[in-house]
PyMOL commands that place a pseudoatom at each C-alpha (Angstrom):
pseudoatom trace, name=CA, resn=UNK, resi=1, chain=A, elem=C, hetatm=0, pos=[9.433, -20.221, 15.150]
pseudoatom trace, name=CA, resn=UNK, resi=2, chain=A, elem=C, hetatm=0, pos=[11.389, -17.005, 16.132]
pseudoatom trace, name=CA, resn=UNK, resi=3, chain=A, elem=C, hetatm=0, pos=[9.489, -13.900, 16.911]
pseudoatom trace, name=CA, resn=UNK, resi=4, chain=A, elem=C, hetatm=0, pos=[9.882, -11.805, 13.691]
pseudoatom trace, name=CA, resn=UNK, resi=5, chain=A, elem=C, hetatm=0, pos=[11.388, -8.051, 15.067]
pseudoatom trace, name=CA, resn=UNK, resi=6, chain=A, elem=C, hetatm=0, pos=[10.305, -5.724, 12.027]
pseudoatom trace, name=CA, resn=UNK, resi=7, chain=A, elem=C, hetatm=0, pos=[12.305, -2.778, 11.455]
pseudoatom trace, name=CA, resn=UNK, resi=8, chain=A, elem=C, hetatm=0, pos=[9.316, -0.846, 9.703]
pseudoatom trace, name=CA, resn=UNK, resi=9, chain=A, elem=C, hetatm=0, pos=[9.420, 1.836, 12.743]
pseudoatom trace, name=CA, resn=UNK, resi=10, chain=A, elem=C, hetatm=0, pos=[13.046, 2.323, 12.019]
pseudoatom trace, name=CA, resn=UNK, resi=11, chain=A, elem=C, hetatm=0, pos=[11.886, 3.913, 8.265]
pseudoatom trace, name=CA, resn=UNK, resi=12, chain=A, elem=C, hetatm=0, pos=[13.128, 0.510, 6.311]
pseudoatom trace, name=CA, resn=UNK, resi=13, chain=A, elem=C, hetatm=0, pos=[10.887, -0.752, 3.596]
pseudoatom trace, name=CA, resn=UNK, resi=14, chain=A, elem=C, hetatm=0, pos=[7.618, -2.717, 4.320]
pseudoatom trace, name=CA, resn=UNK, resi=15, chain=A, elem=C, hetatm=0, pos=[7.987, -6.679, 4.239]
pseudoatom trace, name=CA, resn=UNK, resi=16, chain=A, elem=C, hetatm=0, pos=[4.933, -8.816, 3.260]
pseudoatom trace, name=CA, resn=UNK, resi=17, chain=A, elem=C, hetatm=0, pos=[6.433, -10.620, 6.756]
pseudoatom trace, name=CA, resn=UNK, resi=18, chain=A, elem=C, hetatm=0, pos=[5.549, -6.971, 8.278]
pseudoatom trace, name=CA, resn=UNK, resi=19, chain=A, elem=C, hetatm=0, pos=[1.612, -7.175, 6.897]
pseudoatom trace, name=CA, resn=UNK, resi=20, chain=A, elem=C, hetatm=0, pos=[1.495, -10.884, 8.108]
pseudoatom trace, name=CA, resn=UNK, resi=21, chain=A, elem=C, hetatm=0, pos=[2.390, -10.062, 11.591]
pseudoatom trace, name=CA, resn=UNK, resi=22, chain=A, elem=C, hetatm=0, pos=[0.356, -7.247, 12.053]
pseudoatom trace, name=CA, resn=UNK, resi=23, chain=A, elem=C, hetatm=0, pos=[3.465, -4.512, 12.348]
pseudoatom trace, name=CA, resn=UNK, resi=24, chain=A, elem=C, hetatm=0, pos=[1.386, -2.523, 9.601]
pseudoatom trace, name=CA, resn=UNK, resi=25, chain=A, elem=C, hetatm=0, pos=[-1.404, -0.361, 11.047]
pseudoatom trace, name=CA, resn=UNK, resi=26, chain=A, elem=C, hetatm=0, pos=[-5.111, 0.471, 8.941]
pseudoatom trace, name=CA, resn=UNK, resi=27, chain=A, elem=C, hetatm=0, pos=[-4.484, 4.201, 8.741]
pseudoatom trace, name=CA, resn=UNK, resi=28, chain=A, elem=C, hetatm=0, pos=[-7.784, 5.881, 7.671]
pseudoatom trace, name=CA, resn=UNK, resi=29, chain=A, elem=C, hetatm=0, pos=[-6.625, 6.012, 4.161]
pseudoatom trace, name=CA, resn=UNK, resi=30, chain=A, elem=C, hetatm=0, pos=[-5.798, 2.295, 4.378]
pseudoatom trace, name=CA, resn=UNK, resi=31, chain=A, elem=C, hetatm=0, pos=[-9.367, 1.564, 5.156]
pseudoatom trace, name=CA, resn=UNK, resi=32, chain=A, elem=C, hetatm=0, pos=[-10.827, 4.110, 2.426]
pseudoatom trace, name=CA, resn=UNK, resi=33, chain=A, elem=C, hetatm=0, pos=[-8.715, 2.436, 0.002]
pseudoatom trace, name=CA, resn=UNK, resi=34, chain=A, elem=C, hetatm=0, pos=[-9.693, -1.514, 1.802]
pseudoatom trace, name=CA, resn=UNK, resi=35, chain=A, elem=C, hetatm=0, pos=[-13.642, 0.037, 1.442]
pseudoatom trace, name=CA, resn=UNK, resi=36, chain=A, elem=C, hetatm=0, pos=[-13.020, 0.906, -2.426]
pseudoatom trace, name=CA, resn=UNK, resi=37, chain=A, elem=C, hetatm=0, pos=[-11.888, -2.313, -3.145]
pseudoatom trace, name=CA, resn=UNK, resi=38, chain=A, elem=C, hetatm=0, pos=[-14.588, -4.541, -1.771]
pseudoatom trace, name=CA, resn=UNK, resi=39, chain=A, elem=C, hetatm=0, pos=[-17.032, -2.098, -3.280]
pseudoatom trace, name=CA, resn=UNK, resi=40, chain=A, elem=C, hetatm=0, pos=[-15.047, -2.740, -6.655]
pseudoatom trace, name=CA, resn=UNK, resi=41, chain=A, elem=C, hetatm=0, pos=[-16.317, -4.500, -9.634]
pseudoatom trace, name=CA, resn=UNK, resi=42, chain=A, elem=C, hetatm=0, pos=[-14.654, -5.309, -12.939]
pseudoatom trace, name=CA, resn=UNK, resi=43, chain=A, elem=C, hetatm=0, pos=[-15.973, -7.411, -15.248]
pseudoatom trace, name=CA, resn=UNK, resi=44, chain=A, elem=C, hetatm=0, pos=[-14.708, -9.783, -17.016]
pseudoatom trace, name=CA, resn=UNK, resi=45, chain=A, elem=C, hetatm=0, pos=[-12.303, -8.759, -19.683]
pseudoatom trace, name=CA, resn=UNK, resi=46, chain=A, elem=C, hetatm=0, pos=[-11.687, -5.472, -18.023]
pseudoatom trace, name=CA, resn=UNK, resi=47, chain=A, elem=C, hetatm=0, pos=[-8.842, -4.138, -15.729]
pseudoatom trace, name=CA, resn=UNK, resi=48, chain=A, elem=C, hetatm=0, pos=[-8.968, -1.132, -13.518]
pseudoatom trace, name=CA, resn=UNK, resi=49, chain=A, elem=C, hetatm=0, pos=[-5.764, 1.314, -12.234]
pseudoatom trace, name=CA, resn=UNK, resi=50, chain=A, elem=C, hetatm=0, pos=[-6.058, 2.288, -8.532]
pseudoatom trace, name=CA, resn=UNK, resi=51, chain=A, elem=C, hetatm=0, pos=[-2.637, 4.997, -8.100]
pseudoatom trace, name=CA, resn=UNK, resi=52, chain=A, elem=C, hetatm=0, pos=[-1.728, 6.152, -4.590]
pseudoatom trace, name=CA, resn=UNK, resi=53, chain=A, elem=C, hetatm=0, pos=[0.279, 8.461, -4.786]
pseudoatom trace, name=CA, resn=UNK, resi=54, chain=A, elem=C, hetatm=0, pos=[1.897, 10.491, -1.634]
pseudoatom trace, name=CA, resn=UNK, resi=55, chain=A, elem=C, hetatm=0, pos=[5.533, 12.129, -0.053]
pseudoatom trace, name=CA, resn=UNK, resi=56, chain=A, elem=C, hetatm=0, pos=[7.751, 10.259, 1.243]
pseudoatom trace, name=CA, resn=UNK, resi=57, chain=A, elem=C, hetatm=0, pos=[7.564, 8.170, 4.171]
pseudoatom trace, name=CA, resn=UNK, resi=58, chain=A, elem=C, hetatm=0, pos=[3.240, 8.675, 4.043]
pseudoatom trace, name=CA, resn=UNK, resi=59, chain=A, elem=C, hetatm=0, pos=[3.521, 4.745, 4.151]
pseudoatom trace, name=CA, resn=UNK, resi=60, chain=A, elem=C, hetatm=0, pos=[2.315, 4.180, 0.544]
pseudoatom trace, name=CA, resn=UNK, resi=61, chain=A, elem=C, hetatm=0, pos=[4.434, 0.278, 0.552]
pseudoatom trace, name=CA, resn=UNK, resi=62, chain=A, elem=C, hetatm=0, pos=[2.937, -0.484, 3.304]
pseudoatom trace, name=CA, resn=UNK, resi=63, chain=A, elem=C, hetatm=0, pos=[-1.034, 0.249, 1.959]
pseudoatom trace, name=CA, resn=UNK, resi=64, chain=A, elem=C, hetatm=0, pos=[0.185, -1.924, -1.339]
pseudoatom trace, name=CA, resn=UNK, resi=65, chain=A, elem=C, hetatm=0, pos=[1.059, -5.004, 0.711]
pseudoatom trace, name=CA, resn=UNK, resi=66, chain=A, elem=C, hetatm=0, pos=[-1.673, -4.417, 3.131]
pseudoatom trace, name=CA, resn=UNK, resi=67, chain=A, elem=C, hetatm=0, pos=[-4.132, -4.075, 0.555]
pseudoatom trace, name=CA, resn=UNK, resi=68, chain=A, elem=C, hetatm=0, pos=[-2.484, -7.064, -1.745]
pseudoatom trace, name=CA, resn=UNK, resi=69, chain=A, elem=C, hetatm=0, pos=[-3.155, -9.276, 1.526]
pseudoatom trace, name=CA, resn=UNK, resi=70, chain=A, elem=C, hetatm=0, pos=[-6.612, -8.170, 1.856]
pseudoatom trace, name=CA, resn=UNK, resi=71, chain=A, elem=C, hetatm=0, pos=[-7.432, -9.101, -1.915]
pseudoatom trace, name=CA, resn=UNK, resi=72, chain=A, elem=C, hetatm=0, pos=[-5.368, -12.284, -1.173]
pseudoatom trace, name=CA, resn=UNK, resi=73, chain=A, elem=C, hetatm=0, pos=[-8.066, -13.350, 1.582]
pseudoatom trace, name=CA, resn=UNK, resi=74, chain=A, elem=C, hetatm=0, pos=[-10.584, -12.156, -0.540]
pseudoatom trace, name=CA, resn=UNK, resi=75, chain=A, elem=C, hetatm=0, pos=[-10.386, -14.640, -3.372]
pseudoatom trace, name=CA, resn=UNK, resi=76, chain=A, elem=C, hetatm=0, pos=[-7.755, -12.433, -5.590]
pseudoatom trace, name=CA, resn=UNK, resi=77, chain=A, elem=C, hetatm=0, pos=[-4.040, -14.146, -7.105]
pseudoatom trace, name=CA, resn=UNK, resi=78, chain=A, elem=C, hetatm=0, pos=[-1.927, -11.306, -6.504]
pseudoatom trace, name=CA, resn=UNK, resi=79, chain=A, elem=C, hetatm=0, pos=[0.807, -10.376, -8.050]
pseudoatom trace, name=CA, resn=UNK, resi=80, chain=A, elem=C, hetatm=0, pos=[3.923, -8.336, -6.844]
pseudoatom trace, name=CA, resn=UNK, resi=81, chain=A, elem=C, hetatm=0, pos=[6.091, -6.794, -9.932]
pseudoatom trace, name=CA, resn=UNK, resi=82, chain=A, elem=C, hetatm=0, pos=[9.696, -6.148, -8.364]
pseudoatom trace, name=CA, resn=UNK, resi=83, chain=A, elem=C, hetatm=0, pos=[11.640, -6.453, -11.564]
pseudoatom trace, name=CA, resn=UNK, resi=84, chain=A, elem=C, hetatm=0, pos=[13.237, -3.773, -14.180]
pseudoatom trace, name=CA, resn=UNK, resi=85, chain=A, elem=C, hetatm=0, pos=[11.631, -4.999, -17.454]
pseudoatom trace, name=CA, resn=UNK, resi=86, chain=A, elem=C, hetatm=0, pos=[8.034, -5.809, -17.736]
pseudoatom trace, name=CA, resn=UNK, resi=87, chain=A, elem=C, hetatm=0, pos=[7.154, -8.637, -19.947]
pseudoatom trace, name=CA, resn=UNK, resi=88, chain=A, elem=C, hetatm=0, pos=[3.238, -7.892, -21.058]
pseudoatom trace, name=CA, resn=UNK, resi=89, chain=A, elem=C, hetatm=0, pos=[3.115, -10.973, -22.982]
pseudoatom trace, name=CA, resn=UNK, resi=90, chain=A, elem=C, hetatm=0, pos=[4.578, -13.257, -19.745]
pseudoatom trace, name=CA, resn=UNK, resi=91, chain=A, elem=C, hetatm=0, pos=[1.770, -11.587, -17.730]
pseudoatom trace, name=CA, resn=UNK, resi=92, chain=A, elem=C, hetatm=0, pos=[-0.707, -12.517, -20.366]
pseudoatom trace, name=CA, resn=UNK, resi=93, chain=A, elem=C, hetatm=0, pos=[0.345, -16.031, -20.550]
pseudoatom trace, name=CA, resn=UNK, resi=94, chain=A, elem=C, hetatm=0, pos=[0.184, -16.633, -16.887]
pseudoatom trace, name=CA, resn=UNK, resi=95, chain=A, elem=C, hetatm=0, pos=[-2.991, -14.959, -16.594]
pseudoatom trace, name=CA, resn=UNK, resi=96, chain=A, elem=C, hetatm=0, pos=[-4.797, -17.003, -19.012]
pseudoatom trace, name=CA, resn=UNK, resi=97, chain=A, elem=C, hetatm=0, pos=[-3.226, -20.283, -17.469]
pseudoatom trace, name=CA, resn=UNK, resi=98, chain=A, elem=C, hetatm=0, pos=[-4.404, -18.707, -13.898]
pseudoatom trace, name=CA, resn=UNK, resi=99, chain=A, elem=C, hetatm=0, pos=[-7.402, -21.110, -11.728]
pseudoatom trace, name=CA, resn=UNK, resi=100, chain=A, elem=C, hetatm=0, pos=[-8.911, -17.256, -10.095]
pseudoatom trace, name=CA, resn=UNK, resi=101, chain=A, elem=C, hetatm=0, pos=[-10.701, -15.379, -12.333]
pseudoatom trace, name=CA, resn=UNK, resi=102, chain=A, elem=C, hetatm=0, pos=[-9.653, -12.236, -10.741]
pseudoatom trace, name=CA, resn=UNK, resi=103, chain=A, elem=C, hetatm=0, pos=[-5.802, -11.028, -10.538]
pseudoatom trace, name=CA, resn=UNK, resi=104, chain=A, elem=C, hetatm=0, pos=[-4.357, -8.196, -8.984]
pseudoatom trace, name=CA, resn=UNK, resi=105, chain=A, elem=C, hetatm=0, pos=[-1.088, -6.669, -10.115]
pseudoatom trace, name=CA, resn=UNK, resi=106, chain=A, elem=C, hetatm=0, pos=[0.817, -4.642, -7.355]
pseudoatom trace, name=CA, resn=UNK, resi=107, chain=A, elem=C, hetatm=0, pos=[3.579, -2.513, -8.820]
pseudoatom trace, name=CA, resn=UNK, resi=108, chain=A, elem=C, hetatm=0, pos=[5.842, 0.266, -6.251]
pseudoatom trace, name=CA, resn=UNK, resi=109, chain=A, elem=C, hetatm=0, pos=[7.109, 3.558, -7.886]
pseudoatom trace, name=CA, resn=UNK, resi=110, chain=A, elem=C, hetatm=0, pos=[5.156, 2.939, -11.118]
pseudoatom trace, name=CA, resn=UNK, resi=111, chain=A, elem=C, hetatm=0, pos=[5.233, 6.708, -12.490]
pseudoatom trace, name=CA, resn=UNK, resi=112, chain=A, elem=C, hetatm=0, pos=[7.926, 5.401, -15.110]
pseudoatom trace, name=CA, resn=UNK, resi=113, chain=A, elem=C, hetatm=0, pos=[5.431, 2.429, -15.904]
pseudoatom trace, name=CA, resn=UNK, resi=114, chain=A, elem=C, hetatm=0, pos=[2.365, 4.441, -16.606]
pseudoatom trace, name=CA, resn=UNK, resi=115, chain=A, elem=C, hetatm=0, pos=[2.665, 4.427, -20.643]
pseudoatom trace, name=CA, resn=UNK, resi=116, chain=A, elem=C, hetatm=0, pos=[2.414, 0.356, -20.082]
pseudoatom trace, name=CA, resn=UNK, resi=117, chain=A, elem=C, hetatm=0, pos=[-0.006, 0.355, -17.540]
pseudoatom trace, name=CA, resn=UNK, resi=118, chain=A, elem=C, hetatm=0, pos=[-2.214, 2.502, -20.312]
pseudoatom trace, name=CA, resn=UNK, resi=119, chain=A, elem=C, hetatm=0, pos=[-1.595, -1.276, -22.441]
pseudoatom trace, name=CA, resn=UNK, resi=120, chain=A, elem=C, hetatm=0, pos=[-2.707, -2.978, -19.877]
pseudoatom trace, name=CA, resn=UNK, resi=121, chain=A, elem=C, hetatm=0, pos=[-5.584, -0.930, -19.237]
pseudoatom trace, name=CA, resn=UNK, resi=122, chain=A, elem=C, hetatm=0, pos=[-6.720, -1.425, -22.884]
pseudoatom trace, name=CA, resn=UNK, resi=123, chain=A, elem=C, hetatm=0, pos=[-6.260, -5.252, -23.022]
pseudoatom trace, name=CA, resn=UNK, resi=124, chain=A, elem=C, hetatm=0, pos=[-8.548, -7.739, -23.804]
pseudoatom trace, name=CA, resn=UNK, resi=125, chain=A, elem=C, hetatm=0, pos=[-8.487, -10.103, -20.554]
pseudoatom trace, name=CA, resn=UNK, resi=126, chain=A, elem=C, hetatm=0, pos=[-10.895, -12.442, -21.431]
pseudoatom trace, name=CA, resn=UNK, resi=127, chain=A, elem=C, hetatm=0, pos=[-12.420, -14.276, -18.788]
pseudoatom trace, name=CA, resn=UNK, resi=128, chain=A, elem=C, hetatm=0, pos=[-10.291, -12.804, -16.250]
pseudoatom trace, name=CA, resn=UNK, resi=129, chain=A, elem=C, hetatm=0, pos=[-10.403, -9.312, -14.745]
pseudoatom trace, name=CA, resn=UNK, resi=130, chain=A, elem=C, hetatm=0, pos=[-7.431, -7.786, -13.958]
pseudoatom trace, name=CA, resn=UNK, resi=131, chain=A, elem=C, hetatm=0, pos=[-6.667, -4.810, -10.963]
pseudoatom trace, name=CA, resn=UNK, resi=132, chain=A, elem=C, hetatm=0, pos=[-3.427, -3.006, -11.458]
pseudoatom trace, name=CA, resn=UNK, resi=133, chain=A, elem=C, hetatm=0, pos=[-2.627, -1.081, -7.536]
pseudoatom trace, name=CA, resn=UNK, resi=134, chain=A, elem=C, hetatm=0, pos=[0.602, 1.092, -8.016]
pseudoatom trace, name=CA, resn=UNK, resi=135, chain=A, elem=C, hetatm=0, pos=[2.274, 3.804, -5.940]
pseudoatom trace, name=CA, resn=UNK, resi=136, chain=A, elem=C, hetatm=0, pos=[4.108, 6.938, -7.015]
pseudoatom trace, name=CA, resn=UNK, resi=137, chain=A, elem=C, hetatm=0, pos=[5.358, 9.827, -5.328]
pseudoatom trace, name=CA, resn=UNK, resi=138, chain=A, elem=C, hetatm=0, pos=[3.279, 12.935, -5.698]
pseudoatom trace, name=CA, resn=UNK, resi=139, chain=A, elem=C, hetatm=0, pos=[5.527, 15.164, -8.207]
pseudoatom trace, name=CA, resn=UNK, resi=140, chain=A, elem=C, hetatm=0, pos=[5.956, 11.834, -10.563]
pseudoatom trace, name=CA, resn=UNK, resi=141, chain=A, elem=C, hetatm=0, pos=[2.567, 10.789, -10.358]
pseudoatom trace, name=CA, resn=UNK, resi=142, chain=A, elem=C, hetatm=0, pos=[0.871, 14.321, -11.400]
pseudoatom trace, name=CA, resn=UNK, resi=143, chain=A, elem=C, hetatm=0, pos=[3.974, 14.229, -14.304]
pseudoatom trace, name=CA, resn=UNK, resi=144, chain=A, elem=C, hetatm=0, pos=[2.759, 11.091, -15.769]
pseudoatom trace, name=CA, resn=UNK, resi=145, chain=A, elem=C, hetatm=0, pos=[-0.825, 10.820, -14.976]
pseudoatom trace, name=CA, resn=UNK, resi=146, chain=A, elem=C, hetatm=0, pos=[-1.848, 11.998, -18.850]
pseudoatom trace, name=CA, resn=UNK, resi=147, chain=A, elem=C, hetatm=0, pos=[-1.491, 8.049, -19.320]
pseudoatom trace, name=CA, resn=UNK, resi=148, chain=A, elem=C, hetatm=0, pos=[-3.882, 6.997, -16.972]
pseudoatom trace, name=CA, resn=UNK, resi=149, chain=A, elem=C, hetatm=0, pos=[-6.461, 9.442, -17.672]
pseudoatom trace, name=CA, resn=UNK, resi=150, chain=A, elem=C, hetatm=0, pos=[-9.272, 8.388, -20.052]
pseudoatom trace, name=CA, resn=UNK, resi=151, chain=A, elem=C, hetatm=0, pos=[-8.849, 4.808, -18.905]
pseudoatom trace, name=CA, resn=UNK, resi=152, chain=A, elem=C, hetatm=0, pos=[-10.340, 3.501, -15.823]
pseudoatom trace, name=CA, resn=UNK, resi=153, chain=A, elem=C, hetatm=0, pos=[-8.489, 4.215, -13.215]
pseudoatom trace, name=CA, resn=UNK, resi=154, chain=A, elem=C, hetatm=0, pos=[-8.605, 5.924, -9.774]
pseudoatom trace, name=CA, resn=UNK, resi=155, chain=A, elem=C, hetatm=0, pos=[-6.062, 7.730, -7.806]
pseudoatom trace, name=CA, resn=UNK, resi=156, chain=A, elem=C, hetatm=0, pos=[-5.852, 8.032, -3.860]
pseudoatom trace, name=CA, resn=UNK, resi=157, chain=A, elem=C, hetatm=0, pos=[-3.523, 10.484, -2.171]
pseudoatom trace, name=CA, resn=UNK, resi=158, chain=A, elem=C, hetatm=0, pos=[-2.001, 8.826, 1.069]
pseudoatom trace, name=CA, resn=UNK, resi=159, chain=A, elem=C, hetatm=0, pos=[-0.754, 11.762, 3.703]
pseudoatom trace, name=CA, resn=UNK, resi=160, chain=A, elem=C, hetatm=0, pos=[1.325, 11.321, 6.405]
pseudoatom trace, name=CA, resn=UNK, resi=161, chain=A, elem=C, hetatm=0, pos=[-0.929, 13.387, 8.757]
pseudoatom trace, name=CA, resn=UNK, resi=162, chain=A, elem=C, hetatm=0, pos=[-1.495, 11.408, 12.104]
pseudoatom trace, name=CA, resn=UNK, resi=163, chain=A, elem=C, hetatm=0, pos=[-5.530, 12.004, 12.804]
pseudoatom trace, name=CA, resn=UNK, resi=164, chain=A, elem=C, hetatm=0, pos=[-6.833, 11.271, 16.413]
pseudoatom trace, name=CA, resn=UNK, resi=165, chain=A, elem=C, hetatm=0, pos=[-8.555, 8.064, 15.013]
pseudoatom trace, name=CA, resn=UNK, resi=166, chain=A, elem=C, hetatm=0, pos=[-4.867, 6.822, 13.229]
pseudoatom trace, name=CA, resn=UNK, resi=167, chain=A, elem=C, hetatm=0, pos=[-3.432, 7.826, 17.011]
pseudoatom trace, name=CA, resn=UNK, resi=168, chain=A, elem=C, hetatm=0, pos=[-5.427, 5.054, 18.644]
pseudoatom trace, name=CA, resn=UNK, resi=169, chain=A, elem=C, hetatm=0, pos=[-5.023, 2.631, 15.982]
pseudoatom trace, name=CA, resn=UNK, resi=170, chain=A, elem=C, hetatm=0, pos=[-1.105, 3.469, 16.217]
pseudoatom trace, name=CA, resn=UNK, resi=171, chain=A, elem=C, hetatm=0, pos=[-0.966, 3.123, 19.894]
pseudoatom trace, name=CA, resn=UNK, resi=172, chain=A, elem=C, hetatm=0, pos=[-2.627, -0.303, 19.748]
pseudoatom trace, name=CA, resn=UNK, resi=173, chain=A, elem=C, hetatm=0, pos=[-0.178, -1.360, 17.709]
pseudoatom trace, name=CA, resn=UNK, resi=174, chain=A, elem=C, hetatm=0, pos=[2.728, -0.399, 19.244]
pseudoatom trace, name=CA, resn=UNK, resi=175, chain=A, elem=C, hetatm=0, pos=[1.898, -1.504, 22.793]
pseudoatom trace, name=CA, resn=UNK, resi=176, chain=A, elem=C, hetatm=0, pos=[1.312, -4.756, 20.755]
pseudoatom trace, name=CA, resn=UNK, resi=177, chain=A, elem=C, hetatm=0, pos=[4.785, -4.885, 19.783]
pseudoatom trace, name=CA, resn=UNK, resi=178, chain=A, elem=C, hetatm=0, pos=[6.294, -3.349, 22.494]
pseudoatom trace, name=CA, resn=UNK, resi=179, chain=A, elem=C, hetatm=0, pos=[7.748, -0.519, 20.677]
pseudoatom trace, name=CA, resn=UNK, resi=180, chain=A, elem=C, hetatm=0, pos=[5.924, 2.236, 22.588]
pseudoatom trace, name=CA, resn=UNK, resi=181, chain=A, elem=C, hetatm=0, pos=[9.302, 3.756, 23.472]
pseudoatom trace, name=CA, resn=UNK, resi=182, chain=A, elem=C, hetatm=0, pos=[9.621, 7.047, 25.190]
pseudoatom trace, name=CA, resn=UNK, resi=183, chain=A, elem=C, hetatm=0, pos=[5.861, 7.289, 25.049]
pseudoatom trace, name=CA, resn=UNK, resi=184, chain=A, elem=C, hetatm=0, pos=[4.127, 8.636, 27.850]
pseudoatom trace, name=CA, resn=UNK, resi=185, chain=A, elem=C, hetatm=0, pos=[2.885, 5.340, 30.342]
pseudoatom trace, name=CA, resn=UNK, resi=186, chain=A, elem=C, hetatm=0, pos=[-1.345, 6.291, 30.082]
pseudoatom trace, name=CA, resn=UNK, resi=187, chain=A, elem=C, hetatm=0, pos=[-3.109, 5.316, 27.042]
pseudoatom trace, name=CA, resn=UNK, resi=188, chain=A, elem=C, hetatm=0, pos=[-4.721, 9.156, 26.916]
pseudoatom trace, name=CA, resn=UNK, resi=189, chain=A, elem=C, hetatm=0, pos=[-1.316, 10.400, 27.093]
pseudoatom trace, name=CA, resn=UNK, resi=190, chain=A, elem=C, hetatm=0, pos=[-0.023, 8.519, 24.828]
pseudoatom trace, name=CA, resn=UNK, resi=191, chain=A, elem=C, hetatm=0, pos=[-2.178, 8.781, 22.105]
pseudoatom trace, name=CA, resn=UNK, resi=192, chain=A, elem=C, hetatm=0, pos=[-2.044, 12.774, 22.369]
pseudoatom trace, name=CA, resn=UNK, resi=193, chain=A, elem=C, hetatm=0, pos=[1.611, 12.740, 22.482]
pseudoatom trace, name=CA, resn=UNK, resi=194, chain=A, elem=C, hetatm=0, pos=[1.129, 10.636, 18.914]
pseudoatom trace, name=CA, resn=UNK, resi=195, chain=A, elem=C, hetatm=0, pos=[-1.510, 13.379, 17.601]
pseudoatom trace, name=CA, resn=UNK, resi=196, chain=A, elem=C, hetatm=0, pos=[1.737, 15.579, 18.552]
pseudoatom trace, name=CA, resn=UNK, resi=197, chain=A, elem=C, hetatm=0, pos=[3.900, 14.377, 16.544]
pseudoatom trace, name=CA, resn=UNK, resi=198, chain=A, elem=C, hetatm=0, pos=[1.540, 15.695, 13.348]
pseudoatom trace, name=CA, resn=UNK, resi=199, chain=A, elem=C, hetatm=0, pos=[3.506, 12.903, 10.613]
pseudoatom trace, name=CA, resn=UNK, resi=200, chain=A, elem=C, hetatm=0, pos=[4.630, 9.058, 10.540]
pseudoatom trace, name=CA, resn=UNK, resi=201, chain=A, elem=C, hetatm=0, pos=[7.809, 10.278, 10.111]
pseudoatom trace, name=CA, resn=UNK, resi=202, chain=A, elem=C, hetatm=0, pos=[8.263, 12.718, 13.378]
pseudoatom trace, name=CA, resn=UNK, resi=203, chain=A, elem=C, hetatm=0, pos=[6.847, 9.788, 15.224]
pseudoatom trace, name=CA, resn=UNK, resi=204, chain=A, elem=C, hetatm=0, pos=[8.840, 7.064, 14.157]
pseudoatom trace, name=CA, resn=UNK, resi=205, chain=A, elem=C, hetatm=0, pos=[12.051, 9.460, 13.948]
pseudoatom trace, name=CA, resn=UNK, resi=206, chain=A, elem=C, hetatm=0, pos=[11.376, 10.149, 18.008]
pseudoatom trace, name=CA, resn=UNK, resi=207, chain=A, elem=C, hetatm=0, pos=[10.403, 6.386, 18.709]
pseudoatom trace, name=CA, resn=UNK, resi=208, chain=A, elem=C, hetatm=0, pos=[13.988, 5.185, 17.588]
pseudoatom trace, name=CA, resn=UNK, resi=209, chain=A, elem=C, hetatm=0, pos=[15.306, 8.589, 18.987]
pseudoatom trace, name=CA, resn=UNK, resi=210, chain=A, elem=C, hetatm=0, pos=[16.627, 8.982, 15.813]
pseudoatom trace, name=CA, resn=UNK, resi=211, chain=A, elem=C, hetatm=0, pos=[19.159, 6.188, 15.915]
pseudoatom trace, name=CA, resn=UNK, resi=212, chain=A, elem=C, hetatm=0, pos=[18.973, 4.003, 12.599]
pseudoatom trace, name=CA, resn=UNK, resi=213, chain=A, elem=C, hetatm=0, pos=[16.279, 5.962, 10.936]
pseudoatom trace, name=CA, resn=UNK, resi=214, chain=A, elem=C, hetatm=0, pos=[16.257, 5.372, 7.272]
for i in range(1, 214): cmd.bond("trace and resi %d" % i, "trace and resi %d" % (i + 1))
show_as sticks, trace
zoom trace
């Protein structure tokens, strides 16, 4: 098998190969968002929204495929929607046809898809539950949210701040994968020179010294 080179740190979009080789770091907000799902409960028949929502590179593909992989392990079909039209009465069929009693639904820049995710929200599922995970950019989120409100839902903002904690976590992950660059050779140093760097984006800009960057 050959060793899988991710281009994540080069700004292109997150691969579920980039989750399953560990190229995808558990940012603090990843973990808030990991601990609110295994504190999550739906019963049967009912669905629940969770929308992150975040700027730009703030890594908000990445969380959805690290997250859908975490549900994955944990007993959940997931489902990734990466089509134009969405066909509510194909979902409903091969939910109801499903072995797992609990589904999750993963949908990327879903703003546009918020009137149908308030149809989802409102369906009958029987004796399945179903969680819908979507991510928006910040401005369409907040201009489409009306649709989600009332229902159950629950939104989580992802920021592309770099706390001391996410440093250390990013370091590891890097000297992993051999990608610490023109990072400084002393894990102390290192890690400061990542606090530094105050967003995902400076860091990963300076990493590839700007060559590539998407």
């Amino acid at each position: 098998d050959q060793v899988y080179e991710s281009k994540l740190y080069e700004g292109y979009a997150c691969k579920w190969r980039d989750v399953i080789d560990d190229w995808v770091f558990e940012t603090a907000s990843v973990a808030e968002l990991e601990s609110y799902c295994s504190s999550l409960s739906i019963e049967r028949g009912n669905s629940h929204c969770i929308a992150i929502y975040g700027n730009r590179f703030t890594g908000k593909d990445c969380a959805l495929k690290y997250i859908g992989a975490f549900l994955y392990k944990n007993g959940y079909n997931v489902i990734e929607f990466r089509g134009k039209y969405f066909d509510i009465s194909a979902l409903r069929r091969y939910i109801e046809i499903c072995q797992q009693e609990k589904i999750v639904l993963l949908i990327e820049d879903a703003s546009f898809m918020y009137r149908m995710i308030e149809s989802l929200l409102q369906m009958d599922w029987r004796e399945k539950s179903l969680l819908i995970i979507t991510t928006s950019r910040t401005y369409y989120h907040f201009k489409k949210q009306y649709y989600l409100k009332g229902n159950s839902y629950r939104e989580i903002e992802l920021t592309d701040k770099i706390s001391k904690d996410d440093a250390k976590i990013i370091y590891k992950t890097l000297k992993q994968k051999g990608y610490t660059g023109g990072l400084p050779g002393t894990e102390t140093e290192a890690i400061a020179e990542i606090c530094k760097k105050d967003s995902f984006v400076n860091l990963f800009s300076d990493l590839t010294y700007g060559k590539g960057f998407r």
